[in-house]
Structures are given as structure tokens and as C-alpha cells.
ROVO-309109 format. One line per 8 residues: their letters; for each residue x, y, z of N, C-alpha, C, O. Coordinates in nm, 3 decimals. Example, Ala and Ser with C-alpha at 12.3 -4.5 7.8 and 13.67 -1.06 7.14 Angstrom:
residues 2
AS	1.319,-0.569,0.780,1.230,-0.450,0.780,1.320,-0.330,0.780,1.424,-0.332,0.846 ~ 1.285,-0.225,0.708,1.367,-0.106,0.714,1.290,0.003,0.787,1.341,0.114,0.804
//
This chain:
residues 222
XXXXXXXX	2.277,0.259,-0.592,2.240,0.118,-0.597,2.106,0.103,-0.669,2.004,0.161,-0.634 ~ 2.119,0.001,-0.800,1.981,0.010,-0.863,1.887,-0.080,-0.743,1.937,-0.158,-0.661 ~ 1.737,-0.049,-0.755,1.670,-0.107,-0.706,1.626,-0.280,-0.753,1.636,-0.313,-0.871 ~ 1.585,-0.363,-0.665,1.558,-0.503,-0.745,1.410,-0.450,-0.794,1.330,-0.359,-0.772 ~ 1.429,-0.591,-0.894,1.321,-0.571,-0.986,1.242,-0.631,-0.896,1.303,-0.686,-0.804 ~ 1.059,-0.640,-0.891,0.949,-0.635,-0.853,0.941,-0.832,-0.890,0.996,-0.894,-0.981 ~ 0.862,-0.877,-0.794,0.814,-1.014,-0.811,0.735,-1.021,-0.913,0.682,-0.917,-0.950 ~ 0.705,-1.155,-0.990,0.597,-1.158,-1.099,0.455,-1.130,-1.018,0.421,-1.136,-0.900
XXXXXXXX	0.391,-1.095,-1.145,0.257,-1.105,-1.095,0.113,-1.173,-1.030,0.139,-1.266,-0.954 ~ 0.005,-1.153,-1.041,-0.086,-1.236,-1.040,-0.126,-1.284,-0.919,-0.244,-1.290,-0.885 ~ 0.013,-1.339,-0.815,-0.032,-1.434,-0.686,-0.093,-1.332,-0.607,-0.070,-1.211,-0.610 ~ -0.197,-1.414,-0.517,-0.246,-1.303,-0.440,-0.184,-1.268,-0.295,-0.097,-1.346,-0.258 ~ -0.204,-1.202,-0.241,-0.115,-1.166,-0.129,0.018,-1.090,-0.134,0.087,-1.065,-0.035 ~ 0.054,-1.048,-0.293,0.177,-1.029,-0.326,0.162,-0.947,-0.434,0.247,-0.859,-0.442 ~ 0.078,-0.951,-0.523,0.019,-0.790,-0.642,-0.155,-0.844,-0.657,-0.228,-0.923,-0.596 ~ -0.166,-0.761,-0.761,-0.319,-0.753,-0.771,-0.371,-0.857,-0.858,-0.463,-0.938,-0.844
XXXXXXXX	-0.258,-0.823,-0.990,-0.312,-0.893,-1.113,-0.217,-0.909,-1.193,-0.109,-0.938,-1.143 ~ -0.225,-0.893,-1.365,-0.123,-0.902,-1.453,-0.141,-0.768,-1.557,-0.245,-0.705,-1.580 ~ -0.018,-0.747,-1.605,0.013,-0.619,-1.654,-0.071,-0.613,-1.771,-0.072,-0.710,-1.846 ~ -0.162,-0.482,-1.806,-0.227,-0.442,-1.906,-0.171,-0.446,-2.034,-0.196,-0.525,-2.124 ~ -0.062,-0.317,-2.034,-0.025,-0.282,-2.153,0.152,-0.306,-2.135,0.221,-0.277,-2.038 ~ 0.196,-0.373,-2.273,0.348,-0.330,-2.255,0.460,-0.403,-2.156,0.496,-0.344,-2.054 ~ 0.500,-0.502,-2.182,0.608,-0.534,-2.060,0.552,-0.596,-1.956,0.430,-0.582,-1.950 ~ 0.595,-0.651,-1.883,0.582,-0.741,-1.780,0.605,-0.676,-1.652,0.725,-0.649,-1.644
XXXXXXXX	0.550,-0.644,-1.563,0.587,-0.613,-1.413,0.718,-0.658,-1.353,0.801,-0.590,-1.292 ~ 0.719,-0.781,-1.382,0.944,-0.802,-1.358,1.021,-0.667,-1.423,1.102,-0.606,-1.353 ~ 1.001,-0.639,-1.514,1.095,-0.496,-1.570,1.070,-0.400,-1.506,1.144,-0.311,-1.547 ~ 0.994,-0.356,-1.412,0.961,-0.263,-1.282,1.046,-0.206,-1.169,1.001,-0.244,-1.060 ~ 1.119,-0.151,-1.161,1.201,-0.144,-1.047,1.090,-0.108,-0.886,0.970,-0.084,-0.898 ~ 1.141,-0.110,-0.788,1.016,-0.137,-0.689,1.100,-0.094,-0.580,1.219,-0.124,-0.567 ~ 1.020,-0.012,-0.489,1.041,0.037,-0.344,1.000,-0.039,-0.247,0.996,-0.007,-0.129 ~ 0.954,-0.179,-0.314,0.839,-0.232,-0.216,0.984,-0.326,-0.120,1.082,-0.367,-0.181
XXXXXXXX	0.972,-0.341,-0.003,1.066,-0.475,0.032,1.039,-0.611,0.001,0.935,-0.666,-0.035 ~ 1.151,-0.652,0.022,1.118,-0.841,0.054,1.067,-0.872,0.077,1.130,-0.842,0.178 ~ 0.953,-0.940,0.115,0.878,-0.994,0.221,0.942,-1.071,0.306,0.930,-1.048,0.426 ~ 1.032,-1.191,0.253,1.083,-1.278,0.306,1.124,-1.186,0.428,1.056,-1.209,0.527 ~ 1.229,-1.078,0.445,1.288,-1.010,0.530,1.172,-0.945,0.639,1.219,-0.859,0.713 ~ 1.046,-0.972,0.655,0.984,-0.957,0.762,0.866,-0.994,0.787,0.797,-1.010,0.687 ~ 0.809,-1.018,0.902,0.726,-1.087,0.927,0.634,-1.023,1.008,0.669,-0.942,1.094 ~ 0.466,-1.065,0.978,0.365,-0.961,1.065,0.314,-1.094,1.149,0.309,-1.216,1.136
XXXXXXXX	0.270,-0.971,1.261,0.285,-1.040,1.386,0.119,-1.148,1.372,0.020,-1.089,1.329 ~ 0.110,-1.243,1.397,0.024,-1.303,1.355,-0.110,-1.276,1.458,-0.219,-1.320,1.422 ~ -0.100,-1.211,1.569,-0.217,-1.149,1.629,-0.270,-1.011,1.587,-0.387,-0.980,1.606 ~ -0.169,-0.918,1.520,-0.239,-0.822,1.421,-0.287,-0.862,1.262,-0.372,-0.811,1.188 ~ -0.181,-0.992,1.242,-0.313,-0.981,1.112,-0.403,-1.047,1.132,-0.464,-1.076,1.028 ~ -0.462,-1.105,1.264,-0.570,-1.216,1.289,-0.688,-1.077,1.333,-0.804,-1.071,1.291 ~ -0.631,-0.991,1.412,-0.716,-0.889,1.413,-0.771,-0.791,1.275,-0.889,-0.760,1.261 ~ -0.681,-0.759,1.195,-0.733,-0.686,1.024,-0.848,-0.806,0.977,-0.964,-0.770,0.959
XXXXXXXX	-0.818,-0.916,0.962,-0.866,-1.004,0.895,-0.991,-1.026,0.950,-1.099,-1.002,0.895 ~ -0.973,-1.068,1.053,-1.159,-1.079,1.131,-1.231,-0.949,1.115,-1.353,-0.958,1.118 ~ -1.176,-0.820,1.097,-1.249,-0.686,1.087,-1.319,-0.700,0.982,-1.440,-0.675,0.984 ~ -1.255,-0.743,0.874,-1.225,-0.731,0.729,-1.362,-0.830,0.716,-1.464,-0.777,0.671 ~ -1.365,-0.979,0.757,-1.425,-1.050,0.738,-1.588,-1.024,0.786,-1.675,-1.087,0.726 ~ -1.634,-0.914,0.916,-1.745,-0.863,0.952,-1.771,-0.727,0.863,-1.867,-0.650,0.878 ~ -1.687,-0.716,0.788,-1.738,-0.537,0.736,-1.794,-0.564,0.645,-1.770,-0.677,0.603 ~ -1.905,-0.472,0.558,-1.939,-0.453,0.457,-1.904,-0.385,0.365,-1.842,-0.284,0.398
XXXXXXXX	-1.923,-0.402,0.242,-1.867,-0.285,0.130,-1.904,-0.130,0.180,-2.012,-0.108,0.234 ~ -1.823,-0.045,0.162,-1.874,0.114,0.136,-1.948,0.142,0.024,-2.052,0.207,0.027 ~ -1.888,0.085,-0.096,-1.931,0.106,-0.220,-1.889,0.022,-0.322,-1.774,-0.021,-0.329 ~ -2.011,-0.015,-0.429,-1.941,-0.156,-0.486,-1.998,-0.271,-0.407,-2.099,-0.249,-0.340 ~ -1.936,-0.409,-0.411,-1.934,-0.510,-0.370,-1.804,-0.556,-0.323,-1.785,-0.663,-0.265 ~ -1.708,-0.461,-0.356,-1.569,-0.501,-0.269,-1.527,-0.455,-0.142,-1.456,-0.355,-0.152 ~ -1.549,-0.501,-0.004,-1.489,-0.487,0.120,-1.318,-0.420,0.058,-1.234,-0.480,-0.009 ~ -1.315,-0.313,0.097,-1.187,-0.231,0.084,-1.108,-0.233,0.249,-1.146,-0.180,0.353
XXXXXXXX	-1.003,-0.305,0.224,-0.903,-0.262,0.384,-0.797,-0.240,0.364,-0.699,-0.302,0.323 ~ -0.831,-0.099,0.411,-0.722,0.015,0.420,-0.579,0.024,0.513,-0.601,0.003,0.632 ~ -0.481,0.043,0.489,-0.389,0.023,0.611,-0.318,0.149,0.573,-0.334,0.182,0.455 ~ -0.256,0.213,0.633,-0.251,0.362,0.616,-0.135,0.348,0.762,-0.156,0.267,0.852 ~ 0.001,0.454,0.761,0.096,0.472,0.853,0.213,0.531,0.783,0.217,0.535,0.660 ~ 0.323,0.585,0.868,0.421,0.675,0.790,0.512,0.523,0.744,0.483,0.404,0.763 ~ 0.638,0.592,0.673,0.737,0.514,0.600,0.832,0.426,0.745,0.875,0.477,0.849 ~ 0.842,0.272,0.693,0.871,0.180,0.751,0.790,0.147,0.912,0.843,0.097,1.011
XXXXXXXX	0.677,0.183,0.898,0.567,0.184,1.000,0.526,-0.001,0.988,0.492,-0.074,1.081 ~ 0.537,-0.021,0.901,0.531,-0.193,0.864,0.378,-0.232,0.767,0.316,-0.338,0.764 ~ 0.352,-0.110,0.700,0.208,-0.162,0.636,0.200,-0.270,0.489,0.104,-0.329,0.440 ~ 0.344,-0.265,0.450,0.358,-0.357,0.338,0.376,-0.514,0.433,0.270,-0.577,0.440 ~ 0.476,-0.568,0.490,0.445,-0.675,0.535,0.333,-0.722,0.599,0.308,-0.842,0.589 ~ 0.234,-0.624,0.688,0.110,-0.631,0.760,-0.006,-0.665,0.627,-0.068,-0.771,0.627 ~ -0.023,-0.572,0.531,-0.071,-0.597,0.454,-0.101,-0.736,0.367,-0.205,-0.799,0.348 ~ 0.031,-0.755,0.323,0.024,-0.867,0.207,-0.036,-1.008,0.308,-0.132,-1.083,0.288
XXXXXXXX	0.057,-1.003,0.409,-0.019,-1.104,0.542,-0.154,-1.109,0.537,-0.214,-1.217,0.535 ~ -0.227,-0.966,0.533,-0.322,-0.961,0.577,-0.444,-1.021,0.453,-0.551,-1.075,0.477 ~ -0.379,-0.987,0.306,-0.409,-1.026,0.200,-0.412,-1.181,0.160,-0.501,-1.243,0.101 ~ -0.276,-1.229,0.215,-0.313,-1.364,0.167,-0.404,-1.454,0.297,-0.425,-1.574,0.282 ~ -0.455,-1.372,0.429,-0.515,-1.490,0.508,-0.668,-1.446,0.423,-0.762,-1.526,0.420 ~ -0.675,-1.345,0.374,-0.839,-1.331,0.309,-0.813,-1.379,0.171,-0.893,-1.339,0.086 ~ -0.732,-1.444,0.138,-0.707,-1.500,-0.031,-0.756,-1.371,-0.129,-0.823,-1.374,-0.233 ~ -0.701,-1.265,-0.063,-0.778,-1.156,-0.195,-0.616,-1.047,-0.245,-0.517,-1.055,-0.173
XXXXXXXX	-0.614,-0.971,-0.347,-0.567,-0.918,-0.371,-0.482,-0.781,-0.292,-0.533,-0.728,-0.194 ~ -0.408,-0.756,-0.323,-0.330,-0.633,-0.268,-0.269,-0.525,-0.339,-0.176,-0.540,-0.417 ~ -0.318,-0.422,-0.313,-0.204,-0.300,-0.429,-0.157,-0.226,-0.319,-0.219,-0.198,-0.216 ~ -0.017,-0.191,-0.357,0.061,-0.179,-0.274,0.099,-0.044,-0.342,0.153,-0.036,-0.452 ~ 0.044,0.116,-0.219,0.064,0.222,-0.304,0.227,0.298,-0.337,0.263,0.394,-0.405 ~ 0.288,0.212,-0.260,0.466,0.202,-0.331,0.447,0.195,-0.487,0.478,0.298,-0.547 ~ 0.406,0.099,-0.555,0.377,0.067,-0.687,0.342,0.217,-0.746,0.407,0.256,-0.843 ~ 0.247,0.294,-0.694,0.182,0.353,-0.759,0.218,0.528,-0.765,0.182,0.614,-0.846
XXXXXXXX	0.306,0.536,-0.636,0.355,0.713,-0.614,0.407,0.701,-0.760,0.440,0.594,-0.809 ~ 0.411,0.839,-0.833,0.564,0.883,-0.917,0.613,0.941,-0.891,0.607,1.058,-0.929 ~ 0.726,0.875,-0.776,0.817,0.914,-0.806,0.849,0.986,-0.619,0.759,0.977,-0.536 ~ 0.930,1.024,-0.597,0.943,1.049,-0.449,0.932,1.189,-0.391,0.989,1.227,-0.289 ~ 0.823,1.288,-0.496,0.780,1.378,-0.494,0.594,1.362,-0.515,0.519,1.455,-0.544 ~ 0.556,1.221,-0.491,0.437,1.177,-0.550,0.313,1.124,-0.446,0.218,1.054,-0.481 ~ 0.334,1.165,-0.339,0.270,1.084,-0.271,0.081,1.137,-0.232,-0.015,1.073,-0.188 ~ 0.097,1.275,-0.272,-0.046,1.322,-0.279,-0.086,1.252,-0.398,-0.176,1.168,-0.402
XXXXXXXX	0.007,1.301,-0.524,-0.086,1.225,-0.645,-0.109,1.090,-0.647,-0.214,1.046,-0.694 ~ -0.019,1.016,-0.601,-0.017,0.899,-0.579,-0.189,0.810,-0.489,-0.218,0.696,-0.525 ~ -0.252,0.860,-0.412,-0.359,0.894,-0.361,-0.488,0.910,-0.448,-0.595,0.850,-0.455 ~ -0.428,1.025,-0.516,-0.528,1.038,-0.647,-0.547,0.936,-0.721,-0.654,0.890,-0.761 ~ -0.429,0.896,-0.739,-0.431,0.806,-0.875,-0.465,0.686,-0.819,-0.536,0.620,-0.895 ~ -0.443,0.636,-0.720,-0.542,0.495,-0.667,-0.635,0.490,-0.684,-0.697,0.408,-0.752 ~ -0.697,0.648,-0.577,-0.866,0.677,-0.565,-0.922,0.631,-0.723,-1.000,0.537,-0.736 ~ -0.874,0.705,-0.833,-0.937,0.721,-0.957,-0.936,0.574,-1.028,-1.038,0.531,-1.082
XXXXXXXX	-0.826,0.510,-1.024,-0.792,0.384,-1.095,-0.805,0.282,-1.024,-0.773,0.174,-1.073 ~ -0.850,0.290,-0.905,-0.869,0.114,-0.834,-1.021,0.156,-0.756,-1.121,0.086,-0.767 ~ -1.016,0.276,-0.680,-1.132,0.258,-0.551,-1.234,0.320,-0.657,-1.294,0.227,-0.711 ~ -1.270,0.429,-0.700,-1.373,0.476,-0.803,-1.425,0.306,-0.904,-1.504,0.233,-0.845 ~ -1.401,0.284,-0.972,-1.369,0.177,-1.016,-1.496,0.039,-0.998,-1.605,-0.007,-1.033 ~ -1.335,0.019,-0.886,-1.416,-0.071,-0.818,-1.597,-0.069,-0.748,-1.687,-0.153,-0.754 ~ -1.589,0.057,-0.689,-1.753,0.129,-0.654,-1.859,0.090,-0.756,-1.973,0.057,-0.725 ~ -1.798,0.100,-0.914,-1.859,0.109,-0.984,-1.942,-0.069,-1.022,-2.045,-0.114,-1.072
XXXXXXXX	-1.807,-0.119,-0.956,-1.846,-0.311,-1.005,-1.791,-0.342,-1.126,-1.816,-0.444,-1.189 ~ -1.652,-0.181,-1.185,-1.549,-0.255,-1.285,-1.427,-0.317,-1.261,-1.360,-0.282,-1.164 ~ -1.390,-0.401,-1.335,-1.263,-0.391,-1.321,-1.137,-0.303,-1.337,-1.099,-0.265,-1.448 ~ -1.064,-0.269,-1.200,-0.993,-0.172,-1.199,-0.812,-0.197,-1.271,-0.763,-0.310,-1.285 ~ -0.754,-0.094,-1.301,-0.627,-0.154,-1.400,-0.544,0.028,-1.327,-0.560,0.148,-1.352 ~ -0.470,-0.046,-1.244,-0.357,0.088,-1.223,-0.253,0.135,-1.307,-0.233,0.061,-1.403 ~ -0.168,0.253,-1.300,-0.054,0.280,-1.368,0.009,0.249,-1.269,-0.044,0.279,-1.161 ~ 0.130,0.184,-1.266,0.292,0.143,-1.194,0.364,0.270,-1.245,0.343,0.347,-1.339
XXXXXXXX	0.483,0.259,-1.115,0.564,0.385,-1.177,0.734,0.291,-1.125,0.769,0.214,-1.036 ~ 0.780,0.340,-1.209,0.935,0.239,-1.239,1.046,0.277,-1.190,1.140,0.319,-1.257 ~ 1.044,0.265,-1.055,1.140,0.344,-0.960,1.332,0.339,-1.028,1.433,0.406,-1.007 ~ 1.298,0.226,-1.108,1.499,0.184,-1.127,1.490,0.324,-1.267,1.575,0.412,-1.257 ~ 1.409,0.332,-1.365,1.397,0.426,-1.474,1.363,0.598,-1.425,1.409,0.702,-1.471 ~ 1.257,0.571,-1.306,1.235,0.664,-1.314,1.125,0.706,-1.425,1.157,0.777,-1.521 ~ 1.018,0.667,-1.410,0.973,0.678,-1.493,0.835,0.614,-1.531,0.863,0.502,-1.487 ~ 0.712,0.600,-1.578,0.586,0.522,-1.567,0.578,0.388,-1.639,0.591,0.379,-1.761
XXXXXXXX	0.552,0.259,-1.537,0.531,0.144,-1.602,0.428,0.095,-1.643,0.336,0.175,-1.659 ~ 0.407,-0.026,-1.671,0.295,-0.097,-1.708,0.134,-0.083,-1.619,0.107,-0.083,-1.499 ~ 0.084,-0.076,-1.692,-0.081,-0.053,-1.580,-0.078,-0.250,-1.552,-0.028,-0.345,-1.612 ~ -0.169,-0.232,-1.416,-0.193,-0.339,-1.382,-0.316,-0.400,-1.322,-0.347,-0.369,-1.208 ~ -0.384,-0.481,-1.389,-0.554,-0.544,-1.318,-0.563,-0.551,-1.200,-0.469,-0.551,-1.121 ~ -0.646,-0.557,-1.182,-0.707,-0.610,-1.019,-0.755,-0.703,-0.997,-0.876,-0.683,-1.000 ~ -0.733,-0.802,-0.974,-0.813,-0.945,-1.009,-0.944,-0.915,-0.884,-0.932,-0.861,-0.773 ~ -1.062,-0.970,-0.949,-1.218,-0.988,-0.830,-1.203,-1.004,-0.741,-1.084,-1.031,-0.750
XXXXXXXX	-1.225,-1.012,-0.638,-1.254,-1.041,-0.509,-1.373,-0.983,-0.419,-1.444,-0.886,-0.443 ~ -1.375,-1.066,-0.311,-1.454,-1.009,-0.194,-1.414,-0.917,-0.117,-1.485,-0.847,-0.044 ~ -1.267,-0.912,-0.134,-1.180,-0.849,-0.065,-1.115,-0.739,-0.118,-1.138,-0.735,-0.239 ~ -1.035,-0.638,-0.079,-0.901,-0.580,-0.149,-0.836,-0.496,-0.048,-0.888,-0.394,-0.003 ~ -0.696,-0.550,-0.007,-0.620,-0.502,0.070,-0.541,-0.362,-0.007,-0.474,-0.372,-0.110 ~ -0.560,-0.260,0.051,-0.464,-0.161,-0.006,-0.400,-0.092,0.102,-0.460,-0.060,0.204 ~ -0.254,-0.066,0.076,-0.126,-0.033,0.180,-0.086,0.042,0.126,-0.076,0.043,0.004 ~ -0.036,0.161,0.230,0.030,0.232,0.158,0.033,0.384,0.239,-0.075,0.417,0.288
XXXXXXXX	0.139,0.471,0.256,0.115,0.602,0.301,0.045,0.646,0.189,0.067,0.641,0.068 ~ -0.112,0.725,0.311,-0.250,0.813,0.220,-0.307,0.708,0.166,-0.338,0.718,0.047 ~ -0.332,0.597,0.229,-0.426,0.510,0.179,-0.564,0.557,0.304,-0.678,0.512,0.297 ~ -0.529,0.632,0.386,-0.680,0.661,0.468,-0.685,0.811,0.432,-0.740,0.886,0.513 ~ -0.635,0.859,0.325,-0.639,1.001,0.320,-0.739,1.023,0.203,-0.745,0.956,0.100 ~ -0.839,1.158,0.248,-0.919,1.177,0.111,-0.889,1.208,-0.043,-0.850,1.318,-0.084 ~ -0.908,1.125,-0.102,-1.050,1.089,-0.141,-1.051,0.916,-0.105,-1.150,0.847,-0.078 ~ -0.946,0.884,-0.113,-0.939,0.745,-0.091,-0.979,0.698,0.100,-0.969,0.585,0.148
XXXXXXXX	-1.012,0.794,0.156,-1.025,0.756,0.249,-1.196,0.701,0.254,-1.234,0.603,0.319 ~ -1.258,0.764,0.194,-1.431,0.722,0.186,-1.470,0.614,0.114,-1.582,0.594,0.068 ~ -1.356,0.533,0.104,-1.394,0.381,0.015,-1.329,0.291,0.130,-1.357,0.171,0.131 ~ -1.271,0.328,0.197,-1.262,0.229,0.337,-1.319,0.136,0.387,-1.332,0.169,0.505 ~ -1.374,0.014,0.370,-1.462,-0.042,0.491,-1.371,-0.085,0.626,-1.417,-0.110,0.737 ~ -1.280,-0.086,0.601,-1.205,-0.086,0.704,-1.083,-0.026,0.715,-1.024,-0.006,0.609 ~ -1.016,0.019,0.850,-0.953,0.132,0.836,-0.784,0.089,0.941,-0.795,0.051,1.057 ~ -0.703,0.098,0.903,-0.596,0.085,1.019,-0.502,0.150,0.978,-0.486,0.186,0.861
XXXXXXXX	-0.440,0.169,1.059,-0.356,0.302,1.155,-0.226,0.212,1.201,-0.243,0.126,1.288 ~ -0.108,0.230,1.149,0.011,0.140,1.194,0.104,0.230,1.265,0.144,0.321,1.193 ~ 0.167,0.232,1.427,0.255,0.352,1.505,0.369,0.255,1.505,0.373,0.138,1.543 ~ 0.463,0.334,1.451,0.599,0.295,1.549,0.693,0.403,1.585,0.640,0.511,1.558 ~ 0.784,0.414,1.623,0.867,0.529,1.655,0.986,0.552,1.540,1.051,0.468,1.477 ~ 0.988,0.654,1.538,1.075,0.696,1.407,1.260,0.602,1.400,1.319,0.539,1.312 ~ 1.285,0.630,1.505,1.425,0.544,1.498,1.414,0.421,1.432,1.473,0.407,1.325 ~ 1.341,0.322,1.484,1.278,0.207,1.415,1.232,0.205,1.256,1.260,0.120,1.171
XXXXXXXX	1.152,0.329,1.241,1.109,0.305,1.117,1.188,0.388,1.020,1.128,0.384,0.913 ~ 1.279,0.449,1.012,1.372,0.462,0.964,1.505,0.320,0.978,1.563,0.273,0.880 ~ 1.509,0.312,1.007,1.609,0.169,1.074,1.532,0.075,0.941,1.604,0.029,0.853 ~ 1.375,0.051,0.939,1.326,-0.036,0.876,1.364,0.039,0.674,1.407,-0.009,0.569 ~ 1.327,0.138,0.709,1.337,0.180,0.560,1.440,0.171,0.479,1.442,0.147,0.358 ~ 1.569,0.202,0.592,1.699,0.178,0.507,1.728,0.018,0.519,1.789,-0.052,0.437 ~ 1.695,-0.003,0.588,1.739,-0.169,0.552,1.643,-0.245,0.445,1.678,-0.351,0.394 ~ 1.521,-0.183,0.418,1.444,-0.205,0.294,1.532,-0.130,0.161,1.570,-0.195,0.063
XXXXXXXX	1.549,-0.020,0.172,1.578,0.017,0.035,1.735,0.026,0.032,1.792,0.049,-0.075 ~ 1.808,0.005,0.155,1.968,0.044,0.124,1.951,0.215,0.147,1.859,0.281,0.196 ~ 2.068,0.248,0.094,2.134,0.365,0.134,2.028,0.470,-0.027,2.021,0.592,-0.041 ~ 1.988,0.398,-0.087,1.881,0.488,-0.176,1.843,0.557,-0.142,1.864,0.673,-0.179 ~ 1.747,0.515,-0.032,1.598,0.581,0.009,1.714,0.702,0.091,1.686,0.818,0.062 ~ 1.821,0.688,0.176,1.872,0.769,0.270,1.887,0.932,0.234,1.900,1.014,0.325 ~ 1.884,0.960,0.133,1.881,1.072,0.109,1.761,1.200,0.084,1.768,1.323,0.083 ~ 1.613,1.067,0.058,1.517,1.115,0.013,1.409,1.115,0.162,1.292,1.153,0.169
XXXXXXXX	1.501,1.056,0.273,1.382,1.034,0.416,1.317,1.130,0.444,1.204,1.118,0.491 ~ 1.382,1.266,0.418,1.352,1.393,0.498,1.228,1.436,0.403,1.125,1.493,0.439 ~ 1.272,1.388,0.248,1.143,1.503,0.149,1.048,1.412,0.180,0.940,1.470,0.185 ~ 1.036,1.277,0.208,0.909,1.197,0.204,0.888,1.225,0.322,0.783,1.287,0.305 ~ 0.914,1.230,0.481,0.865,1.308,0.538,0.774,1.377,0.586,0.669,1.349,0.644 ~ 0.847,1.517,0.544,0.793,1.604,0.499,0.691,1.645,0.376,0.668,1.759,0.337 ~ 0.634,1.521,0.324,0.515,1.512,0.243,0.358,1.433,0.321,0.235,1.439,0.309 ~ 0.485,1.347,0.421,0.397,1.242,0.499,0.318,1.417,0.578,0.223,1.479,0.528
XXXXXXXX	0.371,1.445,0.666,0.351,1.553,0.760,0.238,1.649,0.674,0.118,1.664,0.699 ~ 0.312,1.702,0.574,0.206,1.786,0.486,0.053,1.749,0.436,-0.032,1.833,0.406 ~ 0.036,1.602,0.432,-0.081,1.586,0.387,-0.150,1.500,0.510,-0.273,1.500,0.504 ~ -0.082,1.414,0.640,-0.145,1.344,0.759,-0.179,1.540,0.835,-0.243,1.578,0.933 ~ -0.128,1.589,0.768,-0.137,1.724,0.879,-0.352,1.792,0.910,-0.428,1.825,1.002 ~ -0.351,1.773,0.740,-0.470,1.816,0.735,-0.598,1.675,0.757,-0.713,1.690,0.797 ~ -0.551,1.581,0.728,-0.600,1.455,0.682,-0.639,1.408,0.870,-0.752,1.397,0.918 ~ -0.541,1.394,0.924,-0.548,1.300,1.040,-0.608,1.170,1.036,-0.701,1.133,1.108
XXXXXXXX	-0.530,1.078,0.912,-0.571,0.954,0.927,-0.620,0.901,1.063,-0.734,0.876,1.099 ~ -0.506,0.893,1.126,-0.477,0.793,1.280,-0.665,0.811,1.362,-0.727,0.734,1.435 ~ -0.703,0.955,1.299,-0.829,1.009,1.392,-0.949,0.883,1.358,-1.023,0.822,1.435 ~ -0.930,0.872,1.187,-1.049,0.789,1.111,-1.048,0.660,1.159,-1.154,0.601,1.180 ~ -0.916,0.598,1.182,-0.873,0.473,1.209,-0.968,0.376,1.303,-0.965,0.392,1.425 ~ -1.054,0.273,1.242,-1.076,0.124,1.286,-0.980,0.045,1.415,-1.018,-0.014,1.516 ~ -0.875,0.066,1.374,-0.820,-0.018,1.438,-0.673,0.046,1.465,-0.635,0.094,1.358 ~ -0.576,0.065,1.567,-0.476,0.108,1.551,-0.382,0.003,1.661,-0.405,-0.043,1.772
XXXXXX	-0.247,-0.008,1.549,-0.149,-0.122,1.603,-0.036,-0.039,1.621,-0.024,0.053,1.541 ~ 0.048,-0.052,1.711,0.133,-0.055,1.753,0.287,-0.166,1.671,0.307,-0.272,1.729 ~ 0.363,-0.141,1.571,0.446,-0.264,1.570,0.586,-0.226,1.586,0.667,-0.236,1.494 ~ 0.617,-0.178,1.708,0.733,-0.158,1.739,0.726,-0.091,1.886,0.611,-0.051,1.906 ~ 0.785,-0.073,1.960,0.810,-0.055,2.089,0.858,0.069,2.102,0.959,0.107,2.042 ~ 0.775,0.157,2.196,0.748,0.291,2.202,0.881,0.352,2.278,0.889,0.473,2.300
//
């Protein structure tokens, strides 16, 4: 089953910015879900958001909030929620793995192209990777803000973990979040649960996000 193509760009709460080089972000194939298809609970994003709203930058002038949890843990719907009550941007590190062997580099390549960056007080421009091709898409801006929501498994993992000003930790129980993943991606993702996984495990192993974690939610029933 091909994947759907990716929403346009630009709005906030929903991508960062508009595509650099080459093509339009609609020609993107995307791991990301619907949004429409779920909803964050409006007392956890009232809690990210007030964190968000007392923290200070780490580095830079951009308040960075981090949301970090394994696959279908709920950090893309928590997120973008959490993005549009602070009217600021979101990169969503689905966009950014290559590929479903990618999720350390994927880390890297944030750290280097959005959080480094940003520290600096530039404007940051990511590479996309084109899940329906297989293959690397269009880079994409970051529009300014006070804010910047970033989601994503290894969004609290180093190096990207020391640009944090704020930090959360999303638990649910695996039945559930598998349950959530295939009903996000269809029967796609079903074959690849075990290697992502087992990448999650390999790099939370040494990392122990959940330890760094600000804030830790619960969105599913233990």
C-alpha cells in the first residue's frame, strides 16, 4: 500500500516551513498520521505548553520542546497540539529518519540541521526523506519562532538531547501502541515493527531518555 502524500506546508502546528530546493512537500510520501484520526488529551497539552511557556532557551533564542517516546506512544498528535496552542512550528522526526533503518541518523541529522542551527540564531532548513520513493526529499525551513516543537523517537537522545528546554517522555503499553501504528500506517509499517523496535531499544538502551524527562505522560492505560 503506497503511503499518502504529506499535507502542504507552512501552517504551523502541522510542518515547519516551505520547501528549499526542488518540488513541493505534497510529492513526499509520509509516515506521519492524520491528525484528524486522533486527538491529544487537552490536559497534557495544557501541561507541555505551560512548561514550554516558563522555560528558557538552552541555546539560541529558541525555547526547544522536546517530546521523545517509542512508536505509536502518541508524540505526533501530542505534539502538533502542542505546537499549534504555542502558535510555533513543529518538525516532526518521521519527516526526517531515512528510511526504516534510520533512526540514529535520523537524530543526527536534526541535531545538525535544525537544533545546531538554531543555537546559532540561523535559520534552520532540514532534509525530508520520501517514504512512498524511498528515497531523499526536498529540504525544508523552519519558520522563527519563540518556540519549536520537535517529536519524534530520539528527539531526547544525544546530541539532540542538550538543546532541550523542555523535555517529555510519552508511556503507553505496547499492545496499544502497536494497535496505534498499524492503524496509522496500515499493514506497511507491519512488517518493519520488530526492526524499528529493535533500534528504539538499541539506542533508549544507552540514552535513557524517560531518565532526562521534564515531564512524563502516560496516554494510554497501563
Amino acid at each position: 500500500m503506497p503511503l499518502p502524500p504529506a499535507e502542504p506546508t507552512g501552517a504551523r502546528g502541522t510542518r515547519a516551513g516551505g520547501p528549499v530546493e526542488g518540488g513541493t512537500t505534497s510529492e513526499v510520501g509520509t509516515r506521519r498520521p492524520a491528525l484528524a484520526g486522533g486527538r491529544a488529551d487537552p490536559a497534557d497539552v495544557g501541561v507541555v505548553a505551560a512548561a514550554a511557556r516558563a522555560a528558557s532557551p538552552v541555546a539560541g533564542t529558541t525555547i526547544v520542546v522536546s517530546l521523545d517516546g517509542r512508536s505509536g506512544s502518541g508524540k505526533t498528535v501530542l505534539g502538533s497540539a502542542v505546537a499549534e496552542a504555542l502558535d510555533c512550528p513543529v518538525v516532526h522526526l518521521d519527516d526526517i529518519f531515512p528510511g526504516w533503518d534510520g533512526l540514529a541518523a535520523g537524530v543526527q541529522l536534526v541535531t545538525e540541521h535544525v537544533l545546531v542551527p538554531l543555537s546559532r540564531g540561523e535559520q534552520p532548513a532540514y532534509p525530508t526523506w520520501d517514504w512512498r520513493r524511498s528515497r531523499p526529499g526536498p529540504s525544508v525551513r523552519v519558520e522563527p519562532s519563540t518556540h519549536l516543537v520537535l517529536e519524534g523517537c530520539g528527539a531526547l537522545v544525544p546530541p539532540a538531547l542538550g538543546y532541550a528546554a523542555v523535555r517529555v517522555w510519552l508511556d503507553a503499553p505496547v499492545a496499544l501502541r502497536r494497535e496505534r501504528a498499524l492503524a496509522r500506517d496500515g499493514e506497511l509499517y507491519a512488517p518493519h515493527w520488530a526492526r524499528w523496535a529493535a533500534q528504539e531499544d538499541a539506542v533508549y538502551a544507552t540514552a535513557n531518555p524517560r531518565d532526562h524527562a521534564h515531564v512524563v505522560l502516560s496516554t494510554g492505560d497501563a
